[in-house]
C-alpha positions as a Markdown table, in Angstrom:
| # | Residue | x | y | z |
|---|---|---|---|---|
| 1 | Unk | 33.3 | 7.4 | 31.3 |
| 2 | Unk | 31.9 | 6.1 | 27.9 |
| 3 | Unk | 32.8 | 8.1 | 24.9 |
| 4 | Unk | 28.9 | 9.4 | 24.5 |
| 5 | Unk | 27.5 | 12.6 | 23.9 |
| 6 | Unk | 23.5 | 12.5 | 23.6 |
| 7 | Unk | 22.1 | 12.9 | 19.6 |
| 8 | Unk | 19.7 | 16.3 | 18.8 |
| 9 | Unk | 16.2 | 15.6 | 20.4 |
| 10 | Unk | 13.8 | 13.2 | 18.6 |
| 11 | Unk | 10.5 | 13.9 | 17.2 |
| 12 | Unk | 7.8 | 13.6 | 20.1 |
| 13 | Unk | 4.2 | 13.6 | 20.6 |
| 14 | Unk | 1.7 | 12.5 | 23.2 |
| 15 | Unk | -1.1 | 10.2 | 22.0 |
| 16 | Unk | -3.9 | 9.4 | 25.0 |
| 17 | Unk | -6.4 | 7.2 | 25.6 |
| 18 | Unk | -9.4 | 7.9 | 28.5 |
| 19 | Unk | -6.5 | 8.3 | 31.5 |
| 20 | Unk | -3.3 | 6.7 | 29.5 |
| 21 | Unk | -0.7 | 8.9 | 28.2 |
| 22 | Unk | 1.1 | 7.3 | 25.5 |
| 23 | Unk | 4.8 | 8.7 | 24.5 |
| 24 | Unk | 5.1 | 9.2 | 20.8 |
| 25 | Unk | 9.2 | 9.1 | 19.8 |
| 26 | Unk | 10.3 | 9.4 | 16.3 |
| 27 | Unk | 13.8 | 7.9 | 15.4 |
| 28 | Unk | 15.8 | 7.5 | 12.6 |
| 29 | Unk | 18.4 | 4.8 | 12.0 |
| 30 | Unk | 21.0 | 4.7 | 9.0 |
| 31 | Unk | 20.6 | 0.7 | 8.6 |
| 32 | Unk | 17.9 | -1.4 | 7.5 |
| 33 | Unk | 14.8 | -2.3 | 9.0 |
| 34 | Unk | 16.2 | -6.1 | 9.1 |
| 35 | Unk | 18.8 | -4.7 | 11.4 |
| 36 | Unk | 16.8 | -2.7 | 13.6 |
| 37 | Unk | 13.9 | -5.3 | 13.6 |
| 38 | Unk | 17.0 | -7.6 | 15.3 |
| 39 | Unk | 18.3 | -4.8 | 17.3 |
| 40 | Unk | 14.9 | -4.6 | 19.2 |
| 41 | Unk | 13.8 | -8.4 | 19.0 |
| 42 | Unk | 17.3 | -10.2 | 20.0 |
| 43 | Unk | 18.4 | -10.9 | 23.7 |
| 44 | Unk | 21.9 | -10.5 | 22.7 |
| 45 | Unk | 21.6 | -7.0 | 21.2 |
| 46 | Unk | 19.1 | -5.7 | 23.4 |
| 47 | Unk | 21.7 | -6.1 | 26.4 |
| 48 | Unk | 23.8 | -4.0 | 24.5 |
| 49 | Unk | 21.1 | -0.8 | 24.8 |
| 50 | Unk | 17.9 | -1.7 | 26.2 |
| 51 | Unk | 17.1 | -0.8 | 29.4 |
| 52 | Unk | 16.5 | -4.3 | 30.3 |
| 53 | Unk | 17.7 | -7.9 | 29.4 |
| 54 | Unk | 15.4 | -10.1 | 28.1 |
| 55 | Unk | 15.0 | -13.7 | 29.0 |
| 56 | Unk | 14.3 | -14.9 | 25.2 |
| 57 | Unk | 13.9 | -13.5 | 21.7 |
| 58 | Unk | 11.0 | -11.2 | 21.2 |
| 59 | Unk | 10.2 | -12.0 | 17.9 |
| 60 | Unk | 7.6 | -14.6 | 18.8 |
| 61 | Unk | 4.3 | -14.1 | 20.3 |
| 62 | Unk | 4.2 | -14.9 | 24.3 |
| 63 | Unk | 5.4 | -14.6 | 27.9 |
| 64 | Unk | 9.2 | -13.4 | 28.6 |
| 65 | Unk | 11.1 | -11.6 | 31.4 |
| 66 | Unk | 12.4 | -8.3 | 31.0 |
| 67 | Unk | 14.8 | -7.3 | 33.7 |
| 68 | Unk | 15.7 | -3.7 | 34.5 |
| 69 | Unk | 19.3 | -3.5 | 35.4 |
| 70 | Unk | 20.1 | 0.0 | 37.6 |
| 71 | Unk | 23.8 | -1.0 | 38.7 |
| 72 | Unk | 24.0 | -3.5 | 40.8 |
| 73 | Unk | 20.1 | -3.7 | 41.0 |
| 74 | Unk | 17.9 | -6.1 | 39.1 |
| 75 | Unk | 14.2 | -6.5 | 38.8 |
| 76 | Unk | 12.5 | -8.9 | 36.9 |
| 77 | Unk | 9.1 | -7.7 | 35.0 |
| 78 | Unk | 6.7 | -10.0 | 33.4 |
| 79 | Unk | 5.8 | -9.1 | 29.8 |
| 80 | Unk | 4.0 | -10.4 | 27.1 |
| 81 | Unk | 4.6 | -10.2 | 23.2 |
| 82 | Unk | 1.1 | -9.5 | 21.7 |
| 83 | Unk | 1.8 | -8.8 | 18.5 |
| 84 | Unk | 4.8 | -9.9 | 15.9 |
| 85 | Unk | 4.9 | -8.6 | 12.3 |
| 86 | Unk | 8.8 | -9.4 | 11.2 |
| 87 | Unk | 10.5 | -6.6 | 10.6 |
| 88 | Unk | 8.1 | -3.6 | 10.9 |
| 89 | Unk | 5.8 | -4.4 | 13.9 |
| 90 | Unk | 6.1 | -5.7 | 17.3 |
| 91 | Unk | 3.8 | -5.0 | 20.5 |
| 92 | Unk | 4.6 | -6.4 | 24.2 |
| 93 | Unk | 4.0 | -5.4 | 28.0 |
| 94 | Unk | 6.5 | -4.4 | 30.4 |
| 95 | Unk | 5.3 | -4.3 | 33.6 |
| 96 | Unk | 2.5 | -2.4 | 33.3 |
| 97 | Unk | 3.5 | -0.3 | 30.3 |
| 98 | Unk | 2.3 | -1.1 | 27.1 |
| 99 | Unk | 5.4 | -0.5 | 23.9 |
| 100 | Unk | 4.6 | -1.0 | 20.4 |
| 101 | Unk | 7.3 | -0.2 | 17.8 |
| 102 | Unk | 6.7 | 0.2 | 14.3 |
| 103 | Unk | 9.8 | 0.2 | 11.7 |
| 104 | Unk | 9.1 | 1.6 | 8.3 |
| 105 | Unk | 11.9 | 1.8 | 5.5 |
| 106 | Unk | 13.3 | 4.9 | 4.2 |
| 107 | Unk | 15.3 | 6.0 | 1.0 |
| 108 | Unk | 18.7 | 6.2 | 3.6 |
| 109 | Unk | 17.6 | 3.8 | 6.4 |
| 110 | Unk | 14.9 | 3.1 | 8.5 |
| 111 | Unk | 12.4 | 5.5 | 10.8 |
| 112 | Unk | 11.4 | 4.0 | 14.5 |
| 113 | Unk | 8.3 | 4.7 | 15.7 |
| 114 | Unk | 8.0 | 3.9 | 19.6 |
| 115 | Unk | 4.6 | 4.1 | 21.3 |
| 116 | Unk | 5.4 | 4.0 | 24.9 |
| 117 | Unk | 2.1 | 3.4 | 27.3 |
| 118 | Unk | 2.9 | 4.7 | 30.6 |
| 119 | Unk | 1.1 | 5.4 | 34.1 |
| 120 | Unk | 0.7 | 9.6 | 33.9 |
| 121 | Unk | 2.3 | 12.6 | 32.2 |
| 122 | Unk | 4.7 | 12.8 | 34.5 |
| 123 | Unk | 6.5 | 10.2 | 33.1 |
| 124 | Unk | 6.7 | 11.2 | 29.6 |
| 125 | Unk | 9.7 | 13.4 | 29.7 |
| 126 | Unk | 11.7 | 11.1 | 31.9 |
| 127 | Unk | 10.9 | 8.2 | 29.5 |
| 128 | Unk | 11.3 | 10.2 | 26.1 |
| 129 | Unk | 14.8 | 11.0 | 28.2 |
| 130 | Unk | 15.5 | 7.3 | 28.7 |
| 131 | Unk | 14.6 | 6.1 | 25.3 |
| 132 | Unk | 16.5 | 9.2 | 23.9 |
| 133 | Unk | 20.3 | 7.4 | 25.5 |
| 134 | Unk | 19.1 | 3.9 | 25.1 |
| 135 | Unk | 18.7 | 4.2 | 21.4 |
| 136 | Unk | 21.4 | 6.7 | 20.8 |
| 137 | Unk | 23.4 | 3.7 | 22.2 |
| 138 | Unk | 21.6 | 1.0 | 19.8 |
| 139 | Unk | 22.7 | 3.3 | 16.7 |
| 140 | Unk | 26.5 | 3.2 | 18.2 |
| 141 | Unk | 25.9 | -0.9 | 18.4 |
| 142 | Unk | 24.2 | -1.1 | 14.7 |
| 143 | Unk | 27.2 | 1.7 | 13.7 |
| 144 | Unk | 29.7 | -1.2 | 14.7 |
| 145 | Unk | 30.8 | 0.9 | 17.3 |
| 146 | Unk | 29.3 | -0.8 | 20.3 |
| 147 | Unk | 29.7 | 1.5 | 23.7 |
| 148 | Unk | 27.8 | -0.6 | 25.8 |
| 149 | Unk | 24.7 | 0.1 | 27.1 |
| 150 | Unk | 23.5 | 3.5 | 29.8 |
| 151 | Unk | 20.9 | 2.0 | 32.4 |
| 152 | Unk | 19.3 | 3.6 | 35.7 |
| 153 | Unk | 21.4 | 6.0 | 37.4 |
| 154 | Unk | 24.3 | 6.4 | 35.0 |
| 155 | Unk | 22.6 | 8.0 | 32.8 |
| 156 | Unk | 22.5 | 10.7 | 35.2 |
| 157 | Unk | 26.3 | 11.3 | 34.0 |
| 158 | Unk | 25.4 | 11.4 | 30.5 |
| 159 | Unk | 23.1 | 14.1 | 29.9 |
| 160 | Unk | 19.6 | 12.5 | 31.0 |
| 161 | Unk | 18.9 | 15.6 | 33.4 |
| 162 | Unk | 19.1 | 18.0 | 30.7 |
| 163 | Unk | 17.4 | 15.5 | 27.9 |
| 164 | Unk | 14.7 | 15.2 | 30.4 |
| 165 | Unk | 14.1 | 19.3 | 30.7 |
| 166 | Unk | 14.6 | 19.2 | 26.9 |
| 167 | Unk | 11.4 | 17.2 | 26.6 |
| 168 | Unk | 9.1 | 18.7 | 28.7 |
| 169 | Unk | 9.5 | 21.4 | 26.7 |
| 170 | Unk | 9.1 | 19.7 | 23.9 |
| 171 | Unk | 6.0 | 17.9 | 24.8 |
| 172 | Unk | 4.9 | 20.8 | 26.7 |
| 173 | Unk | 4.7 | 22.7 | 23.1 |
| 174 | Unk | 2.6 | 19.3 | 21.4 |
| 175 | Unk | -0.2 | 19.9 | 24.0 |
């Protein structure tokens, strides 16, 4: 077992369009946006958290490959960068989800904002839950304190279960 214990909940919200829910999750980070901006944008740190591996850096505009890793599974999803504004914006698909993070600078770090497109409500809770261990892992990485990254089914050992009941209260309350 890793050494991880999940972080307090982050701030969420649900943004829709006509028949899209969008997740809205609400992170701080005690390092720079320069940092963070790499932790989401480099191949090499991103296979340290994400929930997927990336085929190339995401800091430029265009097609990639994001593989979801679930133990010994892999599937490769085609996304596309749409939109790159080093270090505070980046937009790309995965699959058929749309993400756009936004990194704004604060007095003692930097706050994450994560729009996460996906296919119904259902899915909010379960993602919010995913996002929730994957990032809490990104701050260990960034910390210096890398733990390696949570994907697919082990994160069933480390508290998603009850992360995911925790936020469909918590989104239940927002609606």
């Amino acid at each position: 077992m890793k050494d991880y214990k999940p972080s307090p909940l982050a701030r969420v919200t649900v943004e829709s369009t006509e028949d899209t829910p969008i997740l809205v999750f609400v992170r701080h980070f005690r390092h720079p946006v320069e940092a963070v901006w790499s932790a989401i944008t480099k191949p090499e740190q991103l296979n340290e958290w994400a929930p997927f591996t990336a085929d190339r850096d995401l800091a430029a505009p265009g097609e990639a490959t994001l593989t979801m890793i679930d133990g010994d599974l892999r599937e490769e999803m085609k996304g596309t960068v749409t939109v790159v504004e080093p270090p505070t914006r980046l937009e790309y698909t995965w699959g058929t989800d749309v993400l756009r993070w936004h990194l704004e600078a604060t007095d003692d770090g930097t706050r994450m904002t994560l729009r996460h497109t996906v296919r119904s409500r259902e899915w909010l809770s379960k993602v919010a839950a995913g996002w929730h261990i994957c990032l809490d892992v990104a701050q260990a990485l960034l910390d210096g304190h890398p733990i390696g990254p949570i994907r697919g089914r082990e994160a069933l050992e480390y508290g998603w279960t009850e992360l995911d009941e925790a936020y469909q209260a918590a989104l239940a309350q927002t609606a």
